[in-house]
C-alpha positions in Angstrom: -28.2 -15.2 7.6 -31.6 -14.0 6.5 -33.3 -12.6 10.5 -29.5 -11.9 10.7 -29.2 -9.1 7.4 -32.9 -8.0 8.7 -31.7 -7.0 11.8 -28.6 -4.8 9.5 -31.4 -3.6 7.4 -33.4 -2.6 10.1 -30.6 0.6 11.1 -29.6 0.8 7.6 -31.1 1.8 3.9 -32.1 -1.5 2.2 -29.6 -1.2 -0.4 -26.9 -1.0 1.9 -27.0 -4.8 3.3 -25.7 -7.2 0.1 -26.3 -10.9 1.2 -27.0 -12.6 -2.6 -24.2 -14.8 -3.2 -23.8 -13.0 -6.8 -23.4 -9.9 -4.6 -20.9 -11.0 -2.5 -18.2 -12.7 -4.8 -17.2 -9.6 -5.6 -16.1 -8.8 -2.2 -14.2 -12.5 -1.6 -10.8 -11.2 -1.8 -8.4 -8.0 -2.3 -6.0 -7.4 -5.3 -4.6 -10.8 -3.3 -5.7 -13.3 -5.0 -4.1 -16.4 -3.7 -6.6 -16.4 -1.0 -10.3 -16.0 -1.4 -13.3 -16.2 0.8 -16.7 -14.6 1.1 -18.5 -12.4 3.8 -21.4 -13.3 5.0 -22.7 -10.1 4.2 -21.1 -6.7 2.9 -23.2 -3.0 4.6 -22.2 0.2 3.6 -22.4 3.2 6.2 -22.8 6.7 5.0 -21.5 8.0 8.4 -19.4 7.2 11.5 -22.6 7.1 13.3 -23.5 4.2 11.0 -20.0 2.7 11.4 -20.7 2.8 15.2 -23.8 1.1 15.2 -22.9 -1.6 12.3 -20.3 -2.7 15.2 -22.3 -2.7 18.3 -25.0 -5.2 16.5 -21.8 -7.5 15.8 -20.8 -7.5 18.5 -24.3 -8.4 19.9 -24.7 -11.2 17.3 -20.9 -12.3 17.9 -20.1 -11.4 14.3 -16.2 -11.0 12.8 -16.2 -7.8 10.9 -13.3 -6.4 8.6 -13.1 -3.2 7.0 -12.5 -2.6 3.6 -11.8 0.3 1.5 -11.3 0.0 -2.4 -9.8 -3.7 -2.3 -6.7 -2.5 -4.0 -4.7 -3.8 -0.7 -2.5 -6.7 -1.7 -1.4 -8.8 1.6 -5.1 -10.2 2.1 -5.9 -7.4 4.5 -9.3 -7.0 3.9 -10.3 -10.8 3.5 -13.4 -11.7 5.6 -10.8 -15.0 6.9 -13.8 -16.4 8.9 -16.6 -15.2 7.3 -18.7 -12.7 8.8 -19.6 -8.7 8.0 -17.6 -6.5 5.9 -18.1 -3.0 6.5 -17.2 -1.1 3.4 -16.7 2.4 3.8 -16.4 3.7 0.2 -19.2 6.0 0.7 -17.7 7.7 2.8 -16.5 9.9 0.7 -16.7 13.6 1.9 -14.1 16.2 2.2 -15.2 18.1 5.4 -12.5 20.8 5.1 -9.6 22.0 3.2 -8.1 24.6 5.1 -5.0 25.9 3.4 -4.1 28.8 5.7 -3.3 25.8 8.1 -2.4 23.3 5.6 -4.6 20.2 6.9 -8.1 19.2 5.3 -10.0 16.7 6.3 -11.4 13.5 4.5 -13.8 11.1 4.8 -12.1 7.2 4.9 -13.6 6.4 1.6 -12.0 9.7 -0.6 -9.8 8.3 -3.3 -6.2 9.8 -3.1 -6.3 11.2 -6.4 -9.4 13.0 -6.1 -8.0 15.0 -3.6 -5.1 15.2 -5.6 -7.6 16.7 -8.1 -9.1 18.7 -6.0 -6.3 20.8 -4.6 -4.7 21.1 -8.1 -3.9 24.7 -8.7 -4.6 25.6 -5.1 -0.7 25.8 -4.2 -0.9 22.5 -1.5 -1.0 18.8 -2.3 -1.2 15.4 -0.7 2.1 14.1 -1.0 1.7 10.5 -0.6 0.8 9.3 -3.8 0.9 5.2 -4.2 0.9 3.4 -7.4 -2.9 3.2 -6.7 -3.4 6.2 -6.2 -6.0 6.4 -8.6 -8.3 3.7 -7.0 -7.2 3.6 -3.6 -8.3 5.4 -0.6 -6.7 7.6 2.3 -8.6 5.0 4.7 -7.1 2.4 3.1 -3.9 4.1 2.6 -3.7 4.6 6.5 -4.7 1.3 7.4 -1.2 0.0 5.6 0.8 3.1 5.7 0.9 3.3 2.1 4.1 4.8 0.3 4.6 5.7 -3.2 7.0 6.8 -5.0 7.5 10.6 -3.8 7.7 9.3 -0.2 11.8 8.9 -0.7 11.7 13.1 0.2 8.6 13.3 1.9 7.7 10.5 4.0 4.9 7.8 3.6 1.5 7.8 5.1 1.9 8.2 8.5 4.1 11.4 8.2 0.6 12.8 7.0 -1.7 12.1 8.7 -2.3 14.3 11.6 -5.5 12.5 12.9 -8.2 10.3 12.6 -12.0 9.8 14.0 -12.1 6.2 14.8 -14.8 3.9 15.6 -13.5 1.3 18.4 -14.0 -2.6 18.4 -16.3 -1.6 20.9 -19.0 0.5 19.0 -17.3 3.9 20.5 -16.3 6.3 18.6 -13.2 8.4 19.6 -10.8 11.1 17.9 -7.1 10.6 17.9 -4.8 13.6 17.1 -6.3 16.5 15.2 -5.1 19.6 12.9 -2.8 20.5 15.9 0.5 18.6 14.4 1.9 17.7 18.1 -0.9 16.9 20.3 -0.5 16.9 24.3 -1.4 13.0 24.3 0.2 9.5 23.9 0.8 9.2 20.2 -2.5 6.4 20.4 -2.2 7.8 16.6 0.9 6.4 15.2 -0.4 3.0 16.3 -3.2 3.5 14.4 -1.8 4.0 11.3 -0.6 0.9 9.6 -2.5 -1.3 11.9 -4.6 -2.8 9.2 -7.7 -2.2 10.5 -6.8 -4.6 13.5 -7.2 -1.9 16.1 -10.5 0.1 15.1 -12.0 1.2 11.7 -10.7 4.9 10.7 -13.7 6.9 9.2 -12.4 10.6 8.8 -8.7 11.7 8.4 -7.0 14.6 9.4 -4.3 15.2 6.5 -1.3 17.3 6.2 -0.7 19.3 3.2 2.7 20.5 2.1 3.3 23.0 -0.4 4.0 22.5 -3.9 7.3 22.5 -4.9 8.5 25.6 -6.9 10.3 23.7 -9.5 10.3 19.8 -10.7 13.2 18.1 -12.8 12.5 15.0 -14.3 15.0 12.4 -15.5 14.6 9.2 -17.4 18.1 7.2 -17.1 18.9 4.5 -19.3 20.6 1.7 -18.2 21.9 -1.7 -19.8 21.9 -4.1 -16.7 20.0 -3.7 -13.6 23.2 -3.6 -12.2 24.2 -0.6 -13.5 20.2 1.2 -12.3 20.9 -0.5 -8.8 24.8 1.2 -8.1 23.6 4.3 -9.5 21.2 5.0 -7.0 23.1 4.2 -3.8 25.8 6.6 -5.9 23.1 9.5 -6.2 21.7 9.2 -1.9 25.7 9.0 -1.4 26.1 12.2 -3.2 24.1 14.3 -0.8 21.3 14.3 -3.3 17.5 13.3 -1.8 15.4 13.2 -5.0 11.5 13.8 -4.4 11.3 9.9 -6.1 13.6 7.5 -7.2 12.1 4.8 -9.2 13.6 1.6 -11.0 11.6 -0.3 -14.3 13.3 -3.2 -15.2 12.9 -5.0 -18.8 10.6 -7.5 -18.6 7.8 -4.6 -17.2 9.5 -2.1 -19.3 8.5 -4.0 -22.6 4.7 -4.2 -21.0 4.7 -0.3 -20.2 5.9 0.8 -23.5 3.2 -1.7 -25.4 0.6 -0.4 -23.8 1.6 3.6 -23.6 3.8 4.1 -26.0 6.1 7.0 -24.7 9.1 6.2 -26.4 10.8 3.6 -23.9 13.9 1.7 -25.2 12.5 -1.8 -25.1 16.0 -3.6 -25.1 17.2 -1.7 -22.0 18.3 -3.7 -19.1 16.1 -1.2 -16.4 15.6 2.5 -16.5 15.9 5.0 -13.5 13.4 7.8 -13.2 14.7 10.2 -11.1 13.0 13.5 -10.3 14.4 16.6 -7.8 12.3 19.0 -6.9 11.9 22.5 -4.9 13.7 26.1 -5.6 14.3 26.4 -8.8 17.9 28.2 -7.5 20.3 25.5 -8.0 17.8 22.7 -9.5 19.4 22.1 -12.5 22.8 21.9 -10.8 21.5 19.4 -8.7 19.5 17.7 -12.2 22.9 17.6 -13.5 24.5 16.1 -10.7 21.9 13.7 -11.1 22.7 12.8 -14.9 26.5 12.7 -14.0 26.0 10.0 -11.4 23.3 8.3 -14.3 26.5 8.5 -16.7 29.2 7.7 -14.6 27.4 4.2 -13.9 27.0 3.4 -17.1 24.2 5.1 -18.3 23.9 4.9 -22.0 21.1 7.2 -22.0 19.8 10.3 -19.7 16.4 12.2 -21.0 14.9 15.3 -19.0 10.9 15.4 -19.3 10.8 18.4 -21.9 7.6 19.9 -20.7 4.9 19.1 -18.2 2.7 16.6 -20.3 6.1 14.6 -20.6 6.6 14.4 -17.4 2.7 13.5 -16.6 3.1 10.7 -19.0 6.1 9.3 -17.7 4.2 9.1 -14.5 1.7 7.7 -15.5 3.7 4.7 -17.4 5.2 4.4 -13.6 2.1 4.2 -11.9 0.0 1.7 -14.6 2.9 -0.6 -14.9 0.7 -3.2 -12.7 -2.4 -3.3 -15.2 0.1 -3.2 -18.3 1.5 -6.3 -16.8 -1.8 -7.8 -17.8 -0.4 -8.2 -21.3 1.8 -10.5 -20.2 -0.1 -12.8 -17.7 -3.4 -13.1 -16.2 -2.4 -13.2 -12.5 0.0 -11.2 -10.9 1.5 -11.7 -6.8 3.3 -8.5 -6.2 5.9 -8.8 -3.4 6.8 -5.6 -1.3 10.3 -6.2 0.8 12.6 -3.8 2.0 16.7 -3.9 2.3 19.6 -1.6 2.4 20.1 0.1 -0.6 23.2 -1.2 -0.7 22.1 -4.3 -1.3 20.0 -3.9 -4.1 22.4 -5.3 -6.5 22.2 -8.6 -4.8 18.8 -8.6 -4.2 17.9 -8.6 -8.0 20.3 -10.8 -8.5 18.9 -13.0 -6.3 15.5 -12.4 -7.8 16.7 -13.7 -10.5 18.6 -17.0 -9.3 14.9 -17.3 -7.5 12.8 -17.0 -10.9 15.0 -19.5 -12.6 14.8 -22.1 -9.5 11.0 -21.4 -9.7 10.6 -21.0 -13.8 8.9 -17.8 -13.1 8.7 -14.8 -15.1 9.3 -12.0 -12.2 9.0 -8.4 -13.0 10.4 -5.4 -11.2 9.4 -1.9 -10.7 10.0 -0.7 -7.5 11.1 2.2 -5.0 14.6 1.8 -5.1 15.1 5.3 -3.7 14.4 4.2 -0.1 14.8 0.3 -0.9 11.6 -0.8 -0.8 11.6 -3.7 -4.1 7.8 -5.2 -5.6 9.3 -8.1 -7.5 6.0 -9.0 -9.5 5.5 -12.8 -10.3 3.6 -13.5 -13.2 1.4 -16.6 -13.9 -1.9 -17.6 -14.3 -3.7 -19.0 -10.9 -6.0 -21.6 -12.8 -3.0 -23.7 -13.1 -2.0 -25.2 -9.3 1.3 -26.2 -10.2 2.1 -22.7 -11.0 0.6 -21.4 -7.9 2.9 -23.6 -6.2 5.7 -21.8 -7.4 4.7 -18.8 -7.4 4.4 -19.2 -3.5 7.7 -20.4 -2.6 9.5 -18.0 -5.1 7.8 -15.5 -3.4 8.6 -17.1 0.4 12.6 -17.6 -0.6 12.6 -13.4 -1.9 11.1 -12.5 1.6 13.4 -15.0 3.3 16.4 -12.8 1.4 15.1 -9.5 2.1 15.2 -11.0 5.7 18.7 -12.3 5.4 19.9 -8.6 3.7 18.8 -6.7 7.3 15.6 -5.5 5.8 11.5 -6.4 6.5 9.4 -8.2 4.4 7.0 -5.3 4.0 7.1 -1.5 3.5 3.8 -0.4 2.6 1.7 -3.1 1.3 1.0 -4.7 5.0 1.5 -8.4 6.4 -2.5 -9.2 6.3 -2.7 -12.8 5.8 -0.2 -13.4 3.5 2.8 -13.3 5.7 2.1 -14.0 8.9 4.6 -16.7 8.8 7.0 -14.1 8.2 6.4 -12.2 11.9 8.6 -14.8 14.3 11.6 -14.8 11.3 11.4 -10.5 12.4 10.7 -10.8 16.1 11.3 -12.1 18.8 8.1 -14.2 20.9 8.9 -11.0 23.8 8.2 -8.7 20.8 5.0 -10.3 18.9 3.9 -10.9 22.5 4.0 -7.1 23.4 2.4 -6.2 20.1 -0.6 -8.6 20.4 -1.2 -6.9 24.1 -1.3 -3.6 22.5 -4.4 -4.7 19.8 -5.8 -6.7 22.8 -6.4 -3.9 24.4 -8.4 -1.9 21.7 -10.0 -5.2 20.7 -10.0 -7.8 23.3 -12.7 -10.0 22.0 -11.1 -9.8 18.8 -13.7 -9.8 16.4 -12.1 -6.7 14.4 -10.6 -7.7 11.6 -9.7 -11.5 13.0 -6.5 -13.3 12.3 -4.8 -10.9 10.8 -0.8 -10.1 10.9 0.1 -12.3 14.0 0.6 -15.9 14.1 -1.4 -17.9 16.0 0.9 -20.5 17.2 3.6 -19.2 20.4 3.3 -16.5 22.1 0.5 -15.1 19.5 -2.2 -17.8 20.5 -5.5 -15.4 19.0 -8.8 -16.5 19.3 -9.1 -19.2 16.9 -12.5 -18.7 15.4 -15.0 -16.7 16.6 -18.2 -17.6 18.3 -21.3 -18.7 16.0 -19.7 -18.2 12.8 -18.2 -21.2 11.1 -15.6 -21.7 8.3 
């Protein structure tokens, strides 16, 4: 790879090309573990320019390339499968424009959500999709998968946001789709975009829509002493006419892990809790906060707090949103699933989570979106051991397979990547995966964007199976 990385270095700075072996461990995986492999080499553009010529010298070396944002993504989406270049774009990290008059700004790929966040605080306007990882993760990345989070129940994930994106092509072109006009005269080339994983073209710059604040916020922390109880209560509140800005469900075993490491008061021997927060004119809030509480009750609540004052409420969101890294108390290795069913069937779906974790003898965690259904069972074990890794993987195959059976999908925002292709023909039909794969053919014939990602390759799927001059 030496005349190879010369030839990067030669339209790049010198400390953008990595090629020491030391270097590029760090790069061999996402926050997937399971599955690891190196690049090649990892360059890091400072511009779409850059982005744009980084691609048209792979493509004239016949080199796979995969963009990659933070790593935070956890289906194996940015995993360099056959080796090759991984462009990372975290320095692209500009905000071009914030233009609140029109409520749009626009962001480099590499900005990390919450610094926008930060940025716009006091300002009137926000970001509203706001992940779990919000704090490492970036709005490229997060429009690669179309990320969620947990205020997406009310306002929609990702790709409800995003109202375009500059976009270098598998070709080396580079080409805008969509713009600060919300309803552009064009095929929506966009909302293929988003979500595609980076199979279709890397995203460099954003186009973001920002929504007002809310005038007034109620937050709720619901006690509960099953999960059974949490689980009925929230089809009971979306039944009542009542669409909280988030809706989130902690069972025990994280519970225990959250309070440990924040302290805010949780009661460790609750079955789950609910946080439940409404949100907008303060007019008839705290009716609808009651409302809220009354469902919480009349399900067997045994407890129903209300954030007193805004640190409160920070706090509680931030136990939410760390309850991954406090799982690290616990275990060194964590698989978090993301599948999606009715929220109807909830109830069964723990309970089937937990048949699963006995059949498997697997601790499994759960802290999830249970406002719009979408559960991240977290397996906990540690991935040194191969026995465990074993069972890890088939617990986690049988949830899918149930979220499957329950009418749902076996991902809502974390992406298929590599780690469930398998999953795509149990979805769709060979017509459908067919259709889809002539759709990222045609941005990316030769394939050498982001290879062997999301579709099978067995079927109607048959992909290139490794590309040219690079072996495994």
């Amino acid at each position: 790879m030496t005349e190879i990385a010369e030839r990067f270095r030669a339209i790049l700075p010198a400390d953008a090309v990595l090629t020491a072996p030391s270097e590029l461990v760090v790069y061999e995986c996402d926050a997937f573990t399971l599955e690891k492999k190196a690049p090649d080499l990892v360059v890091f553009p400072a511009s779409t320019e850059d982005v744009a010529k980084i691609v048209r010298l792979c493509n004239e070396l016949d080199l796979p390339f995969v963009p990659r944002g933070a790593g935070t993504s956890l289906a194996g989406g940015c995993l360099p499968v056959g080796g090759g270049v991984i462009i990372a774009l975290s320095r692209l990290k500009t905000v071009h424009e914030v233009n609140l008059r029109d409520r749009y700004a626009v962001v480099g790929a590499g900005v990390v959500n919450l610094h926008l966040s930060n940025l716009l605080r006091g300002q009137g306007d926000h970001y509203a999709p706001d992940p779990s990882s919000q704090g490492a993760s970036t709005i490229g990345g997060n429009t690669a998968t179309n990320a969620g989070g947990p205020h997406t129940l009310k306002y929609g994930v990702t790709v409800n946001h995003v109202l375009g994106v500059e976009m270098v092509t598998p070709a080396g072109d580079i080409v805008q789709l969509g713009g600060p006009v919300p309803d552009p005269a064009c095929a929506d080339l966009l909302g293929a975009v988003v979500g595609s994983e980076g199979t279709l073209g890397i995203v460099t710059k954003i186009w973001v829509r920002l929504t007002r604040n809310p005038p007034g916020v109620r937050t709720l922390l619901a006690v509960f002493d099953s999960v059974d109880d949490a689980t009925a209560c929230i089809s009971a509140v979306i039944a009542g006419g009542i669409v909280p800005a988030a809706l989130e469900m902690i069972d025990n075993t994280i519970l225990r892990a959250v309070e440990s490491a924040f302290r805010f008061g949780f009661p460790v021997d609750a079955g789950a809790v609910l946080i439940i927060e409404v949100d907008g004119l303060e007019a008839g809030l705290n009716e609808e906060a009651r409302q809220c509480e009354q469902f919480a009750r009349s399900h067997g609540a045994r407890e129903v707090r209300q954030a007193a004052t805004e640190d409160e409420r920070k706090l509680l969101w931030k136990c939410r949103k760390q309850a991954f890294g406090a799982l690290g108390r616990i275990a060194p290795s964590l698989c978090t699933q993301d599948g999606v069913v009715p929220r109807t069937k909830l109830p069964h779906m723990l309970k089937r989570t937990r048949e699963i974790a006995e059949q498997y003898q697997v601790v499994i965690g759960n802290v999830f979106h249970a406002g719009d259904g979408n559960i991240h069972p977290v397996l906990l074990f540690d991935e040194r051991d191969p026995d465990q890794v074993r069972r890890v993987l088939a617990a986690s195959t049988d949830i899918l397979d149930e979220c499957i059976a329950c009418g749902g999908s076996v991902t809502g925002e974390h992406g298929i990547g590599i780690e469930k292709i398998d999953f795509l023909p149990k979805l769709f039909s060979e017509a459908d995966l067919a259709q889809m794969l002539r759709l990222r053919q045609a941005f990316n014939p030769a394939n050498r964007c982001s290879p062997r990602k999301i579709f099978p390759t067995a079927g109607a799927c048959v992909e290139r199976a490794r590309p040219a001059g690079v072996s495994v």
